[in-house]
N, C-alpha and C positions, 0 to 999 in steps of 0.2 A: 262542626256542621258539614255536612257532605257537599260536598260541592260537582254535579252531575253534570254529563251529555248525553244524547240521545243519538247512536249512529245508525241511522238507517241504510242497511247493505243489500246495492242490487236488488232495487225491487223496479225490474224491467220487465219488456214485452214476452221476451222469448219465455220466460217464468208462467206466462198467464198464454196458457193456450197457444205458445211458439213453440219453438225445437227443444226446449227441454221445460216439460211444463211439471208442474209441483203439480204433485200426487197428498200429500198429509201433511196437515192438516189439510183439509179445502181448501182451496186459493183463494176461493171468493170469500171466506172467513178468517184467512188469514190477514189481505189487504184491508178488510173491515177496521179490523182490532192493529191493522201498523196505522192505518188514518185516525183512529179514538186514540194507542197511544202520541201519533206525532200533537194532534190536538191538545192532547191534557200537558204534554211538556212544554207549547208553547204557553198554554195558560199560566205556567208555572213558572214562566221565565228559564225554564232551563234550555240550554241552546241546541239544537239539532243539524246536525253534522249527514250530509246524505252524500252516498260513496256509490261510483258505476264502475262497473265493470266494463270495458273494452278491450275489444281485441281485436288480432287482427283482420283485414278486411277478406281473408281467403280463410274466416275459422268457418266450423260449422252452428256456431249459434254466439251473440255477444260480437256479430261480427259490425268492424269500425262501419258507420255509413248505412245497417240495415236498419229496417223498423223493429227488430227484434233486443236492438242495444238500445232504445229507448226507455226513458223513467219511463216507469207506468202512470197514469193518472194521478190515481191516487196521493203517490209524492210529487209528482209535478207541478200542479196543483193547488200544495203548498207552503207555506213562505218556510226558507230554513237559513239559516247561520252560515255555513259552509259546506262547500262542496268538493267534495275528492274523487275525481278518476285516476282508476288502478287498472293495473296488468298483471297484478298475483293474485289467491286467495285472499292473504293479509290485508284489511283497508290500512295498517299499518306501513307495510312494505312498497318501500320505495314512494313514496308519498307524503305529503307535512303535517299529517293528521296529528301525529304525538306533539309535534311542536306546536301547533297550534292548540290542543289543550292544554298543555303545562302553561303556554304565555296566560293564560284564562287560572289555571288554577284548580283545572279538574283533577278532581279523585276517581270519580267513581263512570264508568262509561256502562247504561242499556243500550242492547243490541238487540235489533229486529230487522227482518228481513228473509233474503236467503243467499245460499241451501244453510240449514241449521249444522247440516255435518261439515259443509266444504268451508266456505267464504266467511259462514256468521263464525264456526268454530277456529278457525285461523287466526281471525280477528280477536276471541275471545282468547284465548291462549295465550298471545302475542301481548293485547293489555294486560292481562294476568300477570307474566313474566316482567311487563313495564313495569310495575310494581302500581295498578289499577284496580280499584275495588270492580268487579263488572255483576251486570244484571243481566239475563238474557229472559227475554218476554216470549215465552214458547207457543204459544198461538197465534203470535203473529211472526213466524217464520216458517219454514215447510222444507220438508223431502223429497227426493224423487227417490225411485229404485233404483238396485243394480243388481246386474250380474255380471262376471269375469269371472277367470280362473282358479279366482280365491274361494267362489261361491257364489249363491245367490241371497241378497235379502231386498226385503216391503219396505218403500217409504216411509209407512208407520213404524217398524221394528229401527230405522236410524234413527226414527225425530225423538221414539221414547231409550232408546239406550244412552243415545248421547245429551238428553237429557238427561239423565239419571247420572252419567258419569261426570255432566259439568256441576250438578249438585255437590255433589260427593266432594267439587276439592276446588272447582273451578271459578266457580256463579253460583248467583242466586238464581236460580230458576223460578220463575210463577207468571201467571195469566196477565194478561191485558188487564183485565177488571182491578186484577192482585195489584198489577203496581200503581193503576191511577187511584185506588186505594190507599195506597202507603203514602203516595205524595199529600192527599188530601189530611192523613192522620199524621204525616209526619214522624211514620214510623220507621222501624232500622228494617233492613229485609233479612230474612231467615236463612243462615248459611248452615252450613255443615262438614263434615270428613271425612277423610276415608274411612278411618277407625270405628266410626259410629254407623257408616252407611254398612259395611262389612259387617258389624256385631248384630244390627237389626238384622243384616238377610240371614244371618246365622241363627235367628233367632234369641240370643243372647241380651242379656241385660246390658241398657245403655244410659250411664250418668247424665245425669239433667246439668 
């Protein structure tokens, strides 16, 4: 039987209309669908884990002390299990978050939140490599753009690549709706690999 948490990453001020505001999905439908899933896991009894980010008091956003390192409503709000402030991407890193699942018995950890590339992906990796089943709810997490040296890409072009790459070997990737679904049907959630994600784009036949 799966034994689940729910980490909610960095859903602060500066995210919603502050110094680095999420671009894609909408914000405003993203926080919707992180408050219907925190709701449905607390229904469930499964315990939800909410992690901030801080920094420090001379950064330019996340900074210690501003209105911008504030939970948003949203999670504020409420009620959850545990709480972790970090100073890396990782809600793993440097933090008790792993020991406090394992004393619980968790397998499987859903991630929502943000950004989906930077802090939610660090996180999911990081569990992955723990040796954690992970779930990532992609409509309630969001991107911003960039560009640097390397190039330029769309908020939308990271939330659906790395989407599609955490599919592929990482997470189960699906909706808000998808997982408060699954918990109600008590179903497994749909994984995949590289092997098969590769042979579709190739067009190529793929064993059931």
């Amino acid at each position: 039987m799966t034994r689940r948490a729910l980490i909610v990453v960095d859903v602060q001020n500066d995210y919603v209309g502050g110094e680095l505001p999420i671009e894609f999905p909408e914000v405003q439908d993203s926080l919707r669908n992180i408050g219907t899933v925190m709701d449905a896991a607390r229904a469930a009894a499964i315990p939800v884990v909410v992690v901030q980010n801080i920094l420090p008091p001379n950064a330019p956003f996340m900074a210690e002390g501003s209105a911008g390192v504030a939970l948003h409503e949203i999670v504020a709000s409420r009620p959850y299990d545990h709480y972790v402030a970090k100073k890396l991407p990782s809600a793993f890193a440097g933090t008790d978050l792993e020991a406090w699942l394992r004393q619980r018995d968790i397998d499987t950890v859903a991630v929502v939140g943000y950004m989906t590339h930077n802090c939610n992906l660090s996180t999911m990796l990081h569990a992955f490599h723990s040796g954690f089943s992970v779930e990532f709810i992609s409509d309630a997490s969001g991107s911003v753009s960039y560009e640097n040296r390397a190039g330029r890409v769309t908020a939308e072009e990271i939330h659906r690549v790395m989407s599609v790459v955490l599919q592929s070997r990482f997470a189960a990737v699906m909706s808000a709706a998808e997982w408060v679904e699954m918990l109600r049907q008590g179903n497994a959630a749909e994984r995949d690999s590289i092997y098969r994600s590769n042979r579709r784009a190739r067009g190529l036949e793929v064993a059931v």
